[in-house]
N, C-alpha and C positions, 0 to 999 in steps of 0.2 A: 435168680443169681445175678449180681452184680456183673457190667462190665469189667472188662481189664482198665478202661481210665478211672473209672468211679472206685474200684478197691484199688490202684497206683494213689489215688487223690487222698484216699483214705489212709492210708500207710504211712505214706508222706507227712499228713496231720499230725499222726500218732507219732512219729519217728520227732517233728517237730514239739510238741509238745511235753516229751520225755527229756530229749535235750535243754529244753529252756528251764523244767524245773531240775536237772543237771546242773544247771548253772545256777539256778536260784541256791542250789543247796549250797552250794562251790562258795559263794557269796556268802552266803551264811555261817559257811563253815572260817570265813579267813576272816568276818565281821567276830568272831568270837578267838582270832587265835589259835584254832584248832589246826591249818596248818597255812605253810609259808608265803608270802605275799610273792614271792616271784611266780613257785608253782600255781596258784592261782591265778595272776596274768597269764601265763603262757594259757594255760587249759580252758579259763575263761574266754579268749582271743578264741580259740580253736572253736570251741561249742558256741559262740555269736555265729563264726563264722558258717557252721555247720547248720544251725538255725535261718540265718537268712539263706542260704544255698535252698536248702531243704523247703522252706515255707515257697518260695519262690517255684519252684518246682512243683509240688501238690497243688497250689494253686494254676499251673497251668494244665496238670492232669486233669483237675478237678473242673475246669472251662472246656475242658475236652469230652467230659462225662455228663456234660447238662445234658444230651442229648441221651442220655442211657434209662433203663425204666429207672422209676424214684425206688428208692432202699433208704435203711437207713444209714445206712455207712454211707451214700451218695450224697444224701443231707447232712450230715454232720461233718464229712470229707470238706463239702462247698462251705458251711459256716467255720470249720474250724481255719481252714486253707485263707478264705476270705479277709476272715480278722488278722490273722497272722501275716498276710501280706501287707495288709492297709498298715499294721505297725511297722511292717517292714520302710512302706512307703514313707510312711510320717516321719523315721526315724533320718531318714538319709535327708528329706528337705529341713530338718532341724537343722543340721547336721552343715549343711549346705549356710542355712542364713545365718548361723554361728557363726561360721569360715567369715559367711561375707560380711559381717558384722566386726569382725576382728582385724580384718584389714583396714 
């Protein structure tokens, strides 16, 4: 049986992963018209938001859980936690050299 950090890490993943393609859909759905460009900012803003919260979080259950026996949801919890941080990470130093590139 899984720790409590290693299935928190894993939930987290899972909870991230849902949301993001939430949003791919969301994107998809207002890239074709199917509905309105405001209600799509708003709910898009919210589910980013809700993605980096979330990734950011399972990835620190998931450092919390290295130490727990391996599973699979312990493994895939850490790779999926992992990548989803790093893009988290990348996105804000983009994001950053933009800015300072704009000034």
């Amino acid at each position: 049986m899984t720790s409590s950090h290693s299935k928190k890490g894993f939930q987290f993943a899972i909870i991230t992963i849902v949301t993001f393609l939430l949003f791919l859909l969301l994107q998809f759905l207002a890239a074709n018209e199917k509905i309105s460009l405001d209600f799509y900012r708003y709910v898009s803003g919210f589910l980013m938001i809700l993605v980096f919260v979330s990734s950011i979080i399972g990835f620190v259950f998931s450092m919390k859980g290295l130490k727990d026996p391996n599973s699979v949801k312990k493994i895939f919890g850490i790779i999926a936690n992992s990548i989803l941080f790093l893009l988290f990470v990348v996105t804000v130093v983009m994001r950053y050299i933009d800015f300072k590139n704009a000034l």
